[in-house]
Structures are given as structure tokens and as C-alpha cells.
Wavefront OBJ file of the C-alpha trace (Angstrom):
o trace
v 0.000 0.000 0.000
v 0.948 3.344 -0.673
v 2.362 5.779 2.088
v -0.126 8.407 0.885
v -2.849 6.179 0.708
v -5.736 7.360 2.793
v -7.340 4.750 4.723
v -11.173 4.016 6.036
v -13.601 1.815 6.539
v -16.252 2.884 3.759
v -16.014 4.585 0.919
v -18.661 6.758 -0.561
v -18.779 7.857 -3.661
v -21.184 10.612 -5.131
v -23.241 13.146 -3.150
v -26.724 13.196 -4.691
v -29.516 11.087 -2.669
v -28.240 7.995 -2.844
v -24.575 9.053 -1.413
v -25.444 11.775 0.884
v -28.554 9.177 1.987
v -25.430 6.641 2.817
v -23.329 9.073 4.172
v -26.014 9.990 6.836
v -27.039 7.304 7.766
v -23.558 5.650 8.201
v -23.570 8.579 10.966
v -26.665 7.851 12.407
v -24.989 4.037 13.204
v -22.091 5.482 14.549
v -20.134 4.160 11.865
v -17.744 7.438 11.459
v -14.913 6.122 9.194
v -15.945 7.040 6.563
v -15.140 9.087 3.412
v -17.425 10.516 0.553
v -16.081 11.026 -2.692
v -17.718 13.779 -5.297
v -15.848 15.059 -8.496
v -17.735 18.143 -8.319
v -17.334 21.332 -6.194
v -20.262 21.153 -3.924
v -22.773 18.545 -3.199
v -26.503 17.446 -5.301
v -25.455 15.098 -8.140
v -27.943 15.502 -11.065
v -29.032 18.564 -9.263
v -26.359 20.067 -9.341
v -25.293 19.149 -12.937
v -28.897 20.011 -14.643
v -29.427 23.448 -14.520
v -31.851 23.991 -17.915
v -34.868 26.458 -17.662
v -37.519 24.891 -16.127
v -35.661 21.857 -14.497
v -37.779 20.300 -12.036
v -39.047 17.265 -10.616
v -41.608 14.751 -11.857
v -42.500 13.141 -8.392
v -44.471 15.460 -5.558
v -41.982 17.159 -3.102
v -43.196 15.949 -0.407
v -42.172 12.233 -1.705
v -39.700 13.005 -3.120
v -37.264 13.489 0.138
v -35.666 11.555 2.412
v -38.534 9.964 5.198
v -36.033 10.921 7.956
v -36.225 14.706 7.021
v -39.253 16.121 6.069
v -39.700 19.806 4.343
v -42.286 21.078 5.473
v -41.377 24.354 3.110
v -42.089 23.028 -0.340
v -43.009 25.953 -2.189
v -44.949 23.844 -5.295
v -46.359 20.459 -5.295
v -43.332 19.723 -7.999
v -39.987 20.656 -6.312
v -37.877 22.837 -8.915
v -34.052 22.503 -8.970
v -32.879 24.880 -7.221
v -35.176 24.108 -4.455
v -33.919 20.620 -4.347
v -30.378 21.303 -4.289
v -30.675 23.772 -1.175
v -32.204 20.658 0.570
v -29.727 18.836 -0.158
v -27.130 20.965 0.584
v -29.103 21.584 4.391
v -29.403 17.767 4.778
v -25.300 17.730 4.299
v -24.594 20.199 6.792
v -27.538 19.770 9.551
v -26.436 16.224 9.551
v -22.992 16.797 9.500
v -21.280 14.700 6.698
v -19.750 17.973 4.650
v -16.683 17.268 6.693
v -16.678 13.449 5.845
v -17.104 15.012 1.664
v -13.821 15.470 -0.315
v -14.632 17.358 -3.204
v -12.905 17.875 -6.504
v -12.129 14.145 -6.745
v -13.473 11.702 -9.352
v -12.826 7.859 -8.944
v -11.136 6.847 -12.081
v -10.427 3.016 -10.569
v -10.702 1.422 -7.892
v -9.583 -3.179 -7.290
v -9.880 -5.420 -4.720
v -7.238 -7.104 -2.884
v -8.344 -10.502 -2.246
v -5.970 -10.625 0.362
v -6.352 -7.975 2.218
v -10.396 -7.772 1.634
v -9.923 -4.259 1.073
v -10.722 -1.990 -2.116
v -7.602 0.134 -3.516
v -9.179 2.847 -5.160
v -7.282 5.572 -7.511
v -8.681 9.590 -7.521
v -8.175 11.604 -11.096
v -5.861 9.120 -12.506
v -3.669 8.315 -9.432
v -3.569 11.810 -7.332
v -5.028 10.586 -4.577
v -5.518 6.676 -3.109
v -7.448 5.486 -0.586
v -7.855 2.225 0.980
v -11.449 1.183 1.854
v -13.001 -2.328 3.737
v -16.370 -1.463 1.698
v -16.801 1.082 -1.325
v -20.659 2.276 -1.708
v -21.164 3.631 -5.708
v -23.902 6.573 -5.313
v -23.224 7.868 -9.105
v -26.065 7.094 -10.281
v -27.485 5.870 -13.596
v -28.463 9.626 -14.660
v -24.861 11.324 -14.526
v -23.224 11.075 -18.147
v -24.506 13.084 -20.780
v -25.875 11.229 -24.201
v -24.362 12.977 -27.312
v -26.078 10.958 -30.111
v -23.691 10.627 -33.452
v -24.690 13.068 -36.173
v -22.764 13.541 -39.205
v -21.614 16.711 -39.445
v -21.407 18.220 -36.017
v -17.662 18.858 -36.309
v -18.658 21.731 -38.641
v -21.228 23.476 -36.751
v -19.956 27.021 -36.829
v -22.779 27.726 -34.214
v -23.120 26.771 -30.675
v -24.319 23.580 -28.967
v -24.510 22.304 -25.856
v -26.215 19.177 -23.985
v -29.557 20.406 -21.828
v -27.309 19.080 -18.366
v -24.396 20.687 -18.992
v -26.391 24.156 -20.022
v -24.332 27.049 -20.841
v -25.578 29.890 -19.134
v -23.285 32.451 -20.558
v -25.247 31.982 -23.706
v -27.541 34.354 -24.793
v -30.315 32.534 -26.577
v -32.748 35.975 -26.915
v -33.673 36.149 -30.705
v -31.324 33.412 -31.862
v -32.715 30.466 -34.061
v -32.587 27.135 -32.175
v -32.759 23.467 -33.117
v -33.494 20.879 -29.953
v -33.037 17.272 -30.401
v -34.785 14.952 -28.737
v -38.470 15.267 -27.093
v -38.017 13.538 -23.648
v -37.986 14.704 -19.998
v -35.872 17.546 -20.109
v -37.055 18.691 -23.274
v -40.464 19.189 -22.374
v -39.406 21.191 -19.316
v -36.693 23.684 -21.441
v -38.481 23.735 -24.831
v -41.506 25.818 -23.281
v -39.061 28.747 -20.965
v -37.009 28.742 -24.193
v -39.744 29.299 -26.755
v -40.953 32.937 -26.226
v -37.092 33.942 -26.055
v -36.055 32.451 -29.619
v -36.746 33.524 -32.647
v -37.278 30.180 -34.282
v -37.457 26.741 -32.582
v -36.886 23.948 -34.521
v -37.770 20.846 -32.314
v -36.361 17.601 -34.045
v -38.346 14.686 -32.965
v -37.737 11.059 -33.632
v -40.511 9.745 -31.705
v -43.379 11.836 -29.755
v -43.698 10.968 -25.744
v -46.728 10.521 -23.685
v -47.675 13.772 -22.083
v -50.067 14.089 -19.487
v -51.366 17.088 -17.859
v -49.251 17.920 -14.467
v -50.936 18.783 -11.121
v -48.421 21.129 -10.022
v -49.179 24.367 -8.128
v -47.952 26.401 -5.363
v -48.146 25.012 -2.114
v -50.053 27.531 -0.517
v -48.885 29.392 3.373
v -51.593 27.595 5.360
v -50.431 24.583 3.821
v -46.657 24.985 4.914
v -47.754 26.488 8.340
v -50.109 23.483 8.940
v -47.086 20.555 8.114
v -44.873 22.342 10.209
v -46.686 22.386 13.367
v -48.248 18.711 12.714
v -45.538 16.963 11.239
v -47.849 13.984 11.727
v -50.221 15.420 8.935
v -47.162 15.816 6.548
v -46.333 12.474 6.861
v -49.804 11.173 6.479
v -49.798 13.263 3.280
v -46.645 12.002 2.293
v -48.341 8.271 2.370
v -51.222 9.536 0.525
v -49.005 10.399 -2.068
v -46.652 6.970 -1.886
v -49.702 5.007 -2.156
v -51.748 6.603 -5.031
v -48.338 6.504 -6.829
v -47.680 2.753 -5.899
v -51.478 1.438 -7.792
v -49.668 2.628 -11.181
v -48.416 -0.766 -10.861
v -51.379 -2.348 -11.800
v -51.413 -0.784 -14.865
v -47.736 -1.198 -15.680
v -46.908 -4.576 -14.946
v -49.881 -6.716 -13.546
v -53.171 -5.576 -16.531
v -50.991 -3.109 -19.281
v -53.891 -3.261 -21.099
v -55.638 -1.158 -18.779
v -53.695 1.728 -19.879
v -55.775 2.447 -22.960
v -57.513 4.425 -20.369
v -54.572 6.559 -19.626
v -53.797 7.343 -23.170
v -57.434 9.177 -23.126
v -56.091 11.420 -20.757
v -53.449 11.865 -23.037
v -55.307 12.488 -26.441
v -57.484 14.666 -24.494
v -54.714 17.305 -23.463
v -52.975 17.154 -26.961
v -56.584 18.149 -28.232
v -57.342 20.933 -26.074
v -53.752 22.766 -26.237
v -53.034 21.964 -30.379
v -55.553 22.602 -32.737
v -53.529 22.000 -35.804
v -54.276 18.674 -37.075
v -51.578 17.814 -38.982
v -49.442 19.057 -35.142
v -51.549 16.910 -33.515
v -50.695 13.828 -35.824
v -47.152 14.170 -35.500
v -46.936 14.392 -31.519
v -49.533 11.745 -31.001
v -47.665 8.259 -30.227
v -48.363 5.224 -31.931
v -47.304 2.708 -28.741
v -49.113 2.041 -25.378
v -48.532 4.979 -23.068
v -46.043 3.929 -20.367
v -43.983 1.766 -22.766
v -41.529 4.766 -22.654
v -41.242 7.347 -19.991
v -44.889 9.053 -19.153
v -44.149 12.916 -19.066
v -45.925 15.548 -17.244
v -46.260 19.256 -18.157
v -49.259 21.889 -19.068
v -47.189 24.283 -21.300
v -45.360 21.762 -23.678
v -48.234 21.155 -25.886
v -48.893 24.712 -26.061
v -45.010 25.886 -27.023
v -45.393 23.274 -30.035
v -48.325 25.426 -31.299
v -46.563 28.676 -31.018
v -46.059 30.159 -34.944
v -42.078 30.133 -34.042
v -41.988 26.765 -33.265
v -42.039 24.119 -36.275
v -41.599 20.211 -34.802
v -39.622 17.974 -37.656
v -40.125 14.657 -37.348
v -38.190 11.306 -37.948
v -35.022 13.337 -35.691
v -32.495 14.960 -37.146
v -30.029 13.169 -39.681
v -26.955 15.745 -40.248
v -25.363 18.657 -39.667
v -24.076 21.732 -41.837
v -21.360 24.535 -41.125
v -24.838 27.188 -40.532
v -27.740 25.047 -40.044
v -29.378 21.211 -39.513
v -30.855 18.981 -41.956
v -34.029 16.731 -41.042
v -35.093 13.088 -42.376
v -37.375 15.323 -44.460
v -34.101 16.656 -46.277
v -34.907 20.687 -45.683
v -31.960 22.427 -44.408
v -32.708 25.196 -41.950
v -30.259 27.261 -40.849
v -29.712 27.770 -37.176
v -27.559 29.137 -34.589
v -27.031 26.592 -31.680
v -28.383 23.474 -30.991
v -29.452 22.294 -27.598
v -29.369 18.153 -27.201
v -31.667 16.763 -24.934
v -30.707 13.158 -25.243
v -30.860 11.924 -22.583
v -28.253 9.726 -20.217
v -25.536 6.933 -20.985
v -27.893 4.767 -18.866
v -27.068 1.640 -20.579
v -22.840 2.395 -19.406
v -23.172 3.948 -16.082
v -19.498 3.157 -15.325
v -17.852 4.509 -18.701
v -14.318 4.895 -18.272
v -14.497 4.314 -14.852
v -12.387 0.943 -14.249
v -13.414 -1.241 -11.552
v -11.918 -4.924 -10.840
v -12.591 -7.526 -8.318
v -12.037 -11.271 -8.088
v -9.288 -12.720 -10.230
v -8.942 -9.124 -12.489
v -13.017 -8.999 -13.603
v -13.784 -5.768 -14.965
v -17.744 -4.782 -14.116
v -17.783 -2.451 -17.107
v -16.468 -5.077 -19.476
v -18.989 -7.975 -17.499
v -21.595 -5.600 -18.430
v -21.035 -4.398 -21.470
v -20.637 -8.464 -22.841
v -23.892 -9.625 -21.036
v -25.833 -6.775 -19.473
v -26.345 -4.423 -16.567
v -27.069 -7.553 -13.743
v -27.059 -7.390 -10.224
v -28.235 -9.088 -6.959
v -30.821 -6.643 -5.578
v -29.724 -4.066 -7.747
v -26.932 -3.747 -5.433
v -23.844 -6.138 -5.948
v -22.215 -8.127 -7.864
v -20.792 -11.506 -7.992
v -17.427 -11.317 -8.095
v -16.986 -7.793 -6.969
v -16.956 -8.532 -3.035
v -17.686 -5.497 -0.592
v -19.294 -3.262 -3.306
v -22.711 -2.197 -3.118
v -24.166 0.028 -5.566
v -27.429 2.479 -4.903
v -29.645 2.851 -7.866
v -28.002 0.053 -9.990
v -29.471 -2.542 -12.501
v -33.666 -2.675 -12.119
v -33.925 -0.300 -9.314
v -35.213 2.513 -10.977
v -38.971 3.255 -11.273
v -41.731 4.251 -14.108
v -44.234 5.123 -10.766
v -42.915 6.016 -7.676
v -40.110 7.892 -5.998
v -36.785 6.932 -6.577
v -35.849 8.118 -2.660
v -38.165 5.352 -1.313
v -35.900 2.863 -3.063
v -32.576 4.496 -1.908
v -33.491 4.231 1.581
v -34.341 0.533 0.922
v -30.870 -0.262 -0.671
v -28.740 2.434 2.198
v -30.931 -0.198 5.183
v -29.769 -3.048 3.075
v -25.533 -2.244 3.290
v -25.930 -1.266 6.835
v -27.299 -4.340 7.905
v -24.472 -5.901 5.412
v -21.899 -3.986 7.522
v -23.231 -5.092 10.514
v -23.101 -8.549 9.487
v -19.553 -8.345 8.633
v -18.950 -7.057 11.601
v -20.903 -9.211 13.375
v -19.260 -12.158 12.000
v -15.529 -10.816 11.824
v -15.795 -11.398 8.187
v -13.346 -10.017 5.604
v -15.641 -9.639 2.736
v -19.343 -10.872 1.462
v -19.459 -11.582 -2.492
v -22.581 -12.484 -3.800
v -22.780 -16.328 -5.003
v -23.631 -16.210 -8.725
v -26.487 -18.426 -8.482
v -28.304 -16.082 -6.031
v -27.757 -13.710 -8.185
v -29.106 -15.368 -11.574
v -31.936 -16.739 -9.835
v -33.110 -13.085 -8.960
v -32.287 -11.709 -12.327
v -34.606 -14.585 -13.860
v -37.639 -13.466 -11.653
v -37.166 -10.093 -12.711
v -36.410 -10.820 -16.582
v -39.795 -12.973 -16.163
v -42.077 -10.497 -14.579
v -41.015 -7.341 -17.282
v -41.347 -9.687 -20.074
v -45.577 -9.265 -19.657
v -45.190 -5.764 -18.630
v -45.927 -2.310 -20.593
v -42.704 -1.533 -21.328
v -42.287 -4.911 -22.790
v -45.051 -3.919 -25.383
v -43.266 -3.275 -28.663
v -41.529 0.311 -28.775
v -37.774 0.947 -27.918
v -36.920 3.120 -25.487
v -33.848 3.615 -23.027
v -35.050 1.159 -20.301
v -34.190 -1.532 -22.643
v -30.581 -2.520 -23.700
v -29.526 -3.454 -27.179
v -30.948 -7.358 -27.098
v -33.859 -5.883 -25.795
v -33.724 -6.917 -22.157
v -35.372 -4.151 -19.710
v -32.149 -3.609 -16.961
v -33.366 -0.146 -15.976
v -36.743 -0.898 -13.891
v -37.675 -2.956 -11.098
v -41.459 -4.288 -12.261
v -43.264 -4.205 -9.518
v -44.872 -2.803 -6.077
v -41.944 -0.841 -4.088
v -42.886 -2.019 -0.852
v -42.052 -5.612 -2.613
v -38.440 -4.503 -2.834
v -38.175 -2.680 0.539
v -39.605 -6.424 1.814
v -36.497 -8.316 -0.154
v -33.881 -5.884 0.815
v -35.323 -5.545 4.610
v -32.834 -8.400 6.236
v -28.601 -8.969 4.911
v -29.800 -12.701 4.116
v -25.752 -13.912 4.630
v -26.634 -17.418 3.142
v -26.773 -15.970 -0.503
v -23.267 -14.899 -0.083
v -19.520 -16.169 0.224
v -18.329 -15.443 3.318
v -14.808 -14.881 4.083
v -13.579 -14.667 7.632
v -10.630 -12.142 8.685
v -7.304 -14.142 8.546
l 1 2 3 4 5 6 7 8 9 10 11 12 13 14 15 16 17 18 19 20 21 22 23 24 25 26 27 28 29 30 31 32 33 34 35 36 37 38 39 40 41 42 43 44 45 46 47 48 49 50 51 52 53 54 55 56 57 58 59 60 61 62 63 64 65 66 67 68 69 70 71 72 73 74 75 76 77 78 79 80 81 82 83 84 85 86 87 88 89 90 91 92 93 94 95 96 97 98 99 100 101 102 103 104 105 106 107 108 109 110 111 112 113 114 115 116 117 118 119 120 121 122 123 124 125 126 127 128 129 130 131 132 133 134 135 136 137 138 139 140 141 142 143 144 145 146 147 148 149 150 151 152 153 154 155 156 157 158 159 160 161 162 163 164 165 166 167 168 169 170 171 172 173 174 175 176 177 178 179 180 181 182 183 184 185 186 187 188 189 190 191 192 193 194 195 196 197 198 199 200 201 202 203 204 205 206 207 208 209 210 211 212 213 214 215 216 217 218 219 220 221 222 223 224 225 226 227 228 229 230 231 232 233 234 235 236 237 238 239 240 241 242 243 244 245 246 247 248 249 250 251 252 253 254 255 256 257 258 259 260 261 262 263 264 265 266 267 268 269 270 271 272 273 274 275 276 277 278 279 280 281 282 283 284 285 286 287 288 289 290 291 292 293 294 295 296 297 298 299 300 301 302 303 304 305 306 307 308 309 310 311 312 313 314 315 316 317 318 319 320 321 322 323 324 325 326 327 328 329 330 331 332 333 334 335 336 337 338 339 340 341 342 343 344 345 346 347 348 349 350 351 352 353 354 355 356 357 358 359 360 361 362 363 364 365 366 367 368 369 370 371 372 373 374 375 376 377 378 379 380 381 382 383 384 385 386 387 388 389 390 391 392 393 394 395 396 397 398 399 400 401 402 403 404 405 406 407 408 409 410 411 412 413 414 415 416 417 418 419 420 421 422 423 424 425 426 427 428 429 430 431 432 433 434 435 436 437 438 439 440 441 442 443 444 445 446 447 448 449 450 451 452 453 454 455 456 457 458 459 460 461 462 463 464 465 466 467 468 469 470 471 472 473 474 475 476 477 478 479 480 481 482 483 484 485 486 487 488 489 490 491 492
């Protein structure tokens, strides 16, 4: 080991829910060797990184927080970004983990020593080491930009820029604008945009569900009300969880029954776009909920704006001045904002991590798919647990609910290694499959199984994004460290 190596027990690394939900808790244990890692400058992970007009949440504020630390301050029913990153940032401090963060360092690799049942982990290329008995990955699926090829876009003489990494400095009053892609973050920055361009030229490969969002402001009574009965927040709060949870029956258990939704949907298309032809071409042709259901009121209502023209069939190349469409029309443009999306299907890009007998997880998952036990290890990889990973995230419910399950799930892991006096825990591979085959079995009848593609499924088709059914299911499977599903190995 290195003389400079810094040594703990548990590594963190990332500092949006899932980490800073880790790091507190960890705390709350008494477990206070520990170190967070964040490559940024302050904490909030996506939060931090997407700053776009209109960025804001798609889950109710009051569920989508951690159940230990209620906000009784919500200003809207539908958190905005900058009001989610201040909570964060108060959870970090009133909970005191900010000392426990090192920022400014990115985890470029990390191996573990068989021997030694410890994780050696390199910061920006080999600046810093440390030395860790567990290493918790709270990246998150949602944290690289996805820059689609397009022939071309070496020429631009204009300006472009991905929606989470938006360049502020840029003045987009009067300019002429092409957006590519129509999904979450498009629909949010495509309406606060559309009054301030000149001409919006919204490139669309295939139109998203859109259904009207019940978003308002959260009124002073309200907020006075949760905080002196903080027993009526949290009742409202389980309101909330459970109307959200019943979208399961829908998505997984009778998909048919959302031809009801999609009425909902047709229904606000109709009422905010009167153009026919408009209406057509942002009317999908696949079950609602086999991609990503979106919510807004004013997206509909930017696409019928006179400066706003939507091309479909995406956009196939690019030109020194301007964009060219699958209808072959060049029009010329000044910058072009990409809202594509995540690198969901390679969370760990360049990021090199190796555990039993040199396996690479990037290179185990690139060759046959995103797979793990739980959503949270790996066999083969012993002592690292990973929040958010393979078919934990959600279509219906808050994403927080499931951190929390998977953060209760490595402390009781710790505590069983402590317990136990046991060097590591590595997931048997058979515990593992058998899991993934329940899963695999249960999406394969479910709505996003139904025919379109969309980023929940990987290139053979195989849905590794969601879990399929009831949350309360997984916060049930992840409840108890079940130690006979793992190899144990005792401390020489």
C-alpha cells in the first residue's frame, strides 16, 4: 500500500440522494470512518449538474425526500431545482457529513485485494488513493450526458450544448434554435425557451406521452399546517406513496388497462393543439407507459406557437450554418441544444473497476448486461454495493423510497460483517441469476415490454433499468442482509 494512501472503513462515492442518503445514515450508526467522494465542487449530483430552464421534478416534493427529514417548506407540489439542491445541501450540513465530503475528486479506478479484503481505489488518474473495507457507488445511472452521433457536427460554426451541462453564458434571446430529442428535459426547457427564440426547430424522432401535471404552489396555510403537525405531513406524504404505488397495476400486472390513460393523453394534446396535422405528428403510436410518461401543461402549447415548427423522424446531419431533417430541408440555425438523454445503458464509462481474479464490471456488463443481486452487488466484486443500480429505478414512484431501501440493506451488510468478523461478502452467482430470472420474467408481460424501444431496454432488448413491480415488494427483499446468498470470508 501506498504511504499516501488514505485509509477508512467505507467509501462513498457521489453526493446526490443515494450518497449523501449513505453518508447519513452511516452517521446515524455510529459508523464514522468514513469518506465521501464527489468530483464536483459542492454537493446534489444531477441537481447540481442540470441546470436547464424549467428543471424540475416529476415526483411530488413531499415524496420526493428523504422519510427521515421532512420539508415542510415546499413551495410547489413539484420541487424545482434549485429548491432541491438547497435541501440537499441543508441535509449535508444539519447532519454533519460535509466534513466526511472530499470534493474535486473523481474515482477513475478502484480493485480489490483478495488478500487484504480491502478496495484500492485511484482519484483523477492516481492523485489521490485510498484504501477502503467497503466502497458504496452513489453515481447514479443519470450522470453522463448522451451525445447521439450526427454527421456533421464537427462543422457546426454555431453553438451547442447538452440540456445538463447548459451554458448559461449563452444568450439565446432572438437566436434560431434546433433541440433534439423530445423527452424529460425537453419538455421542461423547450416551453421557458420558446418565447425567447426567434425560431425553434424541435427535431423529434418519436413523440412521448404527455399528461397534464398537477403542479401548483403550495399555498402558506399549507406549509404552516405541516410544520406544526408533522404527523399530517407524513400522512400526506403516504397519501401520495400510495396513489403513486397502484400505477403498478397498470404497468406490470393488466398493461392493457392503460388504454384508459392514453385518453387522458389524447385529451390534453386536443385541447392545447388545434392543428391537425401538429396533432398527428406528436400523437404516439405505442401504449402509453412503454416509454417514460411525461408531465407538463405548457409543452403542448409551445409546439403550437407560430415560431416553433416540430420535424419529425429526428435529425439526420449537420451543416457549417444550419441542420438537416429526415425530411431533407436544411434550416439554418444558430445553436443546438441536445436533450438526449443519459448513458444509462454504461453507467461506469471509463471508470475501471476490478474484483475477483482481475473482472472488470464495465467489461462484465457491457458483454452480457447491466445484472445485479438486488440491484446492489455483484458476484465477483466482493464489498461493493451500488445504490440505484441494474432494475432499481422506477416508471411510478419515488426513486428516494428505493434508496433508503438499498442504504438499510448495506448497513445491515456492515453489521453482518462485523458481526461475524468477516473479511468480505461476495454475492454467489447463483443467487444472483436466480433473482435476475424473476425479474427478466415479470417485465417480459409488462408495458414496457409492449413493442416500442426506449432507453429502459438494452440493445438485445432486455429491460435492466426498472424494477417491475410494487416498491414495498423490494423494501420487503432488501429488509434483512440474508448472509446465506453470499460467500463469506472470515478475517485471517
Amino acid at each position: 500500500m501506498n504511504a499516501d494512501t488514505h485509509i477508512c472503513d467505507t467509501l462513498v462515492i457521489g453526493t446526490g440522494f443515494a450518497g449523501l442518503g449513505m453518508a447519513i445514515k452511516l452517521k446515524a450508526v455510529g459508523e464514522d470512518d468514513f469518506v465521501v467522494l464527489e468530483k464536483a465542487d459542492s454537493v446534489g449530483g444531477t441537481w447540481r449538474e442540470n441546470t436547464y430552464p424549467g428543471c424540475a421534478c416529476d415526483v411530488q416534493s413531499h415524496l420526493y425526500s428523504f422519510s427521515f427529514e421532512p420539508n415542510p417548506a415546499w413551495s410547489r407540489m413539484f420541487a424545482t431545482q434549485p429548491e432541491i439542491r438547497a435541501y440537499l445541501e441543508r441535509c449535508t450540513d444539519k447532519y454533519g457529513v460535509r466534513p466526511h465530503i472530499r470534493f474535486g475528486q473523481e474515482v477513475t479506478s478502484g480493485e480489490f485485494d483478495q488478500r487484504s479484503g480491502r478496495w484500492e481505489v485511484e482519484v483523477n488518474g492516481g492523485e489521490h488513493r485510498y484504501s477502503a473495507r467497503v466502497v458504496v457507488a452513489g453515481f447514479g445511472p443519470l450522470s453522463r450526458p448522451e451525445y447521439p452521433e450526427i454527421e456533421g457536427i464537427e462543422t457546426f460554426e454555431g453553438k451547442f450544448f447538452h440540456s445538463a451541462q447548459w451554458d448559461r453564458d449563452y444568450d439565446l434571446t432572438g437566436k434560431r434554435v434546433a433541440v433534439v430529442g423530445t423527452g424529460a428535459s425537453a419538455i421542461q426547457f423547450v416551453p421557458k425557451i420558446a418565447d425567447q427564440v426567434s425560431q425553434l426547430h424541435l427535431f423529434q424522432r418519436t413523440p412521448p406521452w404527455v399528461l397534464p401535471k398537477p403542479d401548483r404552489p403550495i399555498t402558506w396555510l399549507e406549509r404552516t399546517l405541516f410544520k406544526l403537525a408533522p404527523s399530517l405531513q407524513r400522512a400526506y406524504r403516504n397519501l401520495i406513496y400510495w396513489r403513486l404505488e397502484t400505477r403498478v397495476l397498470g404497468f406490470t400486472i393488466h398493461p392493457k388497462a392503460m388504454k384508459a390513460v392514453e385518453l387522458l393523453g389524447r385529451l390534453h394534446i386536443n385541447r392545447a393543439i388545434k392543428n391537425r396535422s401538429l396533432r398527428r405528428a406528436v400523437t404516439p403510436d405505442y401504449t402509453i407507459g412503454c416509454k417514460r410518461i411525461l408531465m407538463s401543461n405548457d409543452y403542448y402549447p409551445a409546439l403550437a406557437r407560430p415560431n416553433v415548427d416540430v420535424v419529425t423522424g429526428g435529425l439526420q446531419r449537420v451543416t457549417p450554418r444550419g441542420v438537416i431533417g429526415a425530411d431533407g430541408v436544411e434550416r439554418e440555425v444558430d445553436a443546438i441544444i441536445y436533450g438526449t438523454g443519459f448513458k444509462v445503458r454504461d453507467p461506469l464509462g471509463q471508470l475501471q473497476i476490478r474484483g475477483l481474479d482481475g473482472a472488470e464490471l464495465g467489461q462484465r456488463w457491457r458483454e452480457h448486461g447491466l445484472e445485479a443481486y438486488l440491484g446492489t452487488t455483484v458476484a465477483g466484486f466482493p464489498n461493493l454495493f451500488i445504490l440505484v443500480g441494474p432494475n432499481t429505478g422506477l416508471g411510478h414512484n419515488s426513486i428516494v423510497y428505493m434508496i433508503e431501501s438499498q442504504v438499510h440493506y448495506v448497513l445491515e451488510a456492515i453489521r453482518t460483517m462485523r458481526s461475524r468478523s468477516l473479511s468480505y461478502v461476495d454475492v454467489k452467482p447463483e443467487a444472483q441469476a436466480a433473482f435476475n430470472g424473476r425479474i427478466q420474467e415479470q417485465l417480459d408481460g409488462a408495458v414496457w415490454s409492449s413493442g416500442c424501444a426506449s432507453w429502459y431496454l438494452d440493445e438485445n432488448g432486455k429491460n435492466r433499468t426498472l424494477w417491475p413491480g410494487f416498491t414495498f415488494r423490494y423494501r420487503q427483499a432488501t429488509d434483512a442482509f440474508e448472509a446465506e446468498d453470499y460467500e463469506l470470508a472470515e478475517v485471517a
